[in-house]
C-alpha positions in Angstrom: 0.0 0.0 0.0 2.6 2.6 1.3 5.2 1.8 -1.6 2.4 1.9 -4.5 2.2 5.4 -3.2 6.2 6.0 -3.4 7.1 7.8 -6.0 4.5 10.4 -5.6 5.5 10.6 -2.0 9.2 10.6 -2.8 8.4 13.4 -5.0 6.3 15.6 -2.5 9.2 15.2 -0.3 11.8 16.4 -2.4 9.5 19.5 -3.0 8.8 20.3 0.0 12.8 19.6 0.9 13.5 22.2 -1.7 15.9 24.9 -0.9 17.1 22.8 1.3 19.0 20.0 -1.0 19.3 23.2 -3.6 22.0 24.9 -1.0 23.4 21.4 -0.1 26.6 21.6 -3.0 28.0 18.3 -1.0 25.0 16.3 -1.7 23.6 15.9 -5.7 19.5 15.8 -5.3 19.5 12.6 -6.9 20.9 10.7 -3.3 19.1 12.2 -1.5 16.0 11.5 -3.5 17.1 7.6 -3.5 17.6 8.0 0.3 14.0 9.3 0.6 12.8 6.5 -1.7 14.7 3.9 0.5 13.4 5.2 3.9 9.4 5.1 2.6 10.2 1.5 1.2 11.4 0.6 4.3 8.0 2.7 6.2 6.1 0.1 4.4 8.1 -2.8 5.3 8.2 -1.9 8.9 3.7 -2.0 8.8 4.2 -5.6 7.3 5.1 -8.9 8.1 8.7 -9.0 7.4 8.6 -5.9 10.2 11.0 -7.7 12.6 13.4 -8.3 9.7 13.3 -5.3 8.8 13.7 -3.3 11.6 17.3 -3.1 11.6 17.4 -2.0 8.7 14.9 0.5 9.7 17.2 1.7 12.3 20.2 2.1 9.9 18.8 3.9 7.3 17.2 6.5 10.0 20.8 6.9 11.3 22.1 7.8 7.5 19.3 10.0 6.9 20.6 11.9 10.2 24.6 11.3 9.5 23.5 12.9 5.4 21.9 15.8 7.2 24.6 16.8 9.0 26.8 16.6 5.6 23.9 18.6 4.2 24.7 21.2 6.5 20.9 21.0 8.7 20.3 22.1 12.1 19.0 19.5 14.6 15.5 20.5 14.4 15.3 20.5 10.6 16.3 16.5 10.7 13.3 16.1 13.0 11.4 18.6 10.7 12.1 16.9 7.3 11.1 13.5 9.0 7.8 14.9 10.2 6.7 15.7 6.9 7.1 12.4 6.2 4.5 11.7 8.8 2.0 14.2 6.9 2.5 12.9 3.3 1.7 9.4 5.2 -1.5 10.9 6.6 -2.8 13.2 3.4 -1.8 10.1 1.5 -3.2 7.3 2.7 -6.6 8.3 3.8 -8.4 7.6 1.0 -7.0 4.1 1.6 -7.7 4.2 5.3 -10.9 5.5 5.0 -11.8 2.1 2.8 -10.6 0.1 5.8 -12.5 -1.3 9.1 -11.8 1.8 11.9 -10.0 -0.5 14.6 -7.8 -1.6 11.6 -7.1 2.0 10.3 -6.2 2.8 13.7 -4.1 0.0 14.1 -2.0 0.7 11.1 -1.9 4.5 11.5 -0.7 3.9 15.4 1.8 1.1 14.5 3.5 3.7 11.5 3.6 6.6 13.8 5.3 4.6 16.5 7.9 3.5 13.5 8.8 7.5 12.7 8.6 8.5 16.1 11.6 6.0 17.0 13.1 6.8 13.1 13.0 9.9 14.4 14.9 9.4 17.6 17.3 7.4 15.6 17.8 9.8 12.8 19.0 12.8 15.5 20.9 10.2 17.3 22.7 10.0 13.5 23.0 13.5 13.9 24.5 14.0 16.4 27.4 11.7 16.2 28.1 13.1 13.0 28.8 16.3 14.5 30.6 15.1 17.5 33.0 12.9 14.8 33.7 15.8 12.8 34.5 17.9 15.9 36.9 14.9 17.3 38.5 14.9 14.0 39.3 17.6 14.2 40.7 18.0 17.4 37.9 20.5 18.8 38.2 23.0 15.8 35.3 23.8 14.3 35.5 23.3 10.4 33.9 25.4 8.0 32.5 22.6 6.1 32.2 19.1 6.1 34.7 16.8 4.0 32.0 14.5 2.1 32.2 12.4 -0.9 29.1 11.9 -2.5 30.3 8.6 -4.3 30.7 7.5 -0.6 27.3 8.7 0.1 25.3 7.0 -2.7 27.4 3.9 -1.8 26.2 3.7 1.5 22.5 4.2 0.6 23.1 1.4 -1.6 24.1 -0.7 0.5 21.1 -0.4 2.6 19.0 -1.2 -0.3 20.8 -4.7 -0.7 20.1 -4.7 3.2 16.2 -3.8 2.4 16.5 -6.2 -0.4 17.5 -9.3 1.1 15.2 -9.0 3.8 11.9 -9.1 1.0 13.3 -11.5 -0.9 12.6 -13.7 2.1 9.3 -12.5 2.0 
């Protein structure tokens, strides 16, 4: 259900992202746009029955999203922000799907997704943060004027957590 509604999602995301990956020059748009594709796959996963598999991977792809936003140059509260949206698109898009569905069972799912993002959540400011506290142990307490980040690295990484996502459906 949530990843027949992806792309559109992915989409409204990166919109409403906007100026935001237009000022990131260490980031191209179209990793972070994967990385937004890969964390609403794995939304949908978590609301399914491979859930427990899949929550790991949950977890590590929360903690990217974070460690990215610090390379991306955001404030604490804008990772929190950009992953609250995602909890709107959820809600403006699925409740013409909900609304087809029995009310203890639309409940259920809508409860059981926002417990998912609100510990994503945690988990993506934890990424945060220990992004920040690498770069400022790196660098021996001396604040840099930017971060040092290879975007090659970066896509790497996401894929990677794909193949994670990956072999976790294929048991499906």
């Amino acid at each position: 259900m949530i990843n027949d509604l992806r792309d559109d999602m992915v989409s409204q995301w990166a919109d409403w992202l906007g100026d935001r990956m237009q000022t990131s020059t260490t980031i191209p748009r179209p990793v972070i746009e994967r990385e937004l594709r890969l964390i609403i796959e794995l939304l949908g996963e978590m609301v399914g029955p491979v859930r427990r598999e899949a929550k790991p991977v949950w977890f590590h792809a929360c903690e990217h999203f974070g460690r990215l936003a610090a390379a991306r140059g955001l404030a604490a509260g804008e990772v929190v922000e950009e992953m609250q949206y995602l909890r709107e698109l959820l809600i403006k898009n699925l409740a013409p799907v909900l609304a087809k569905m029995r009310a203890r069972q639309a409940m259920a799912l809508m409860l059981q997704l926002n417990r998912v993002l609100d510990k994503g959540i945690g988990v993506a400011v934890v990424g945060y943060t220990d992004a920040l506290v690498a770069t400022i142990f790196a660098q021996n307490g001396v604040p840099s004027t930017g971060l040092a980040v290879d975007p090659e690295e970066v896509g790497r990484q996401v894929e990677q957590l794909e193949c994670e996502l990956a072999a976790v459906t294929r048991n499906q």
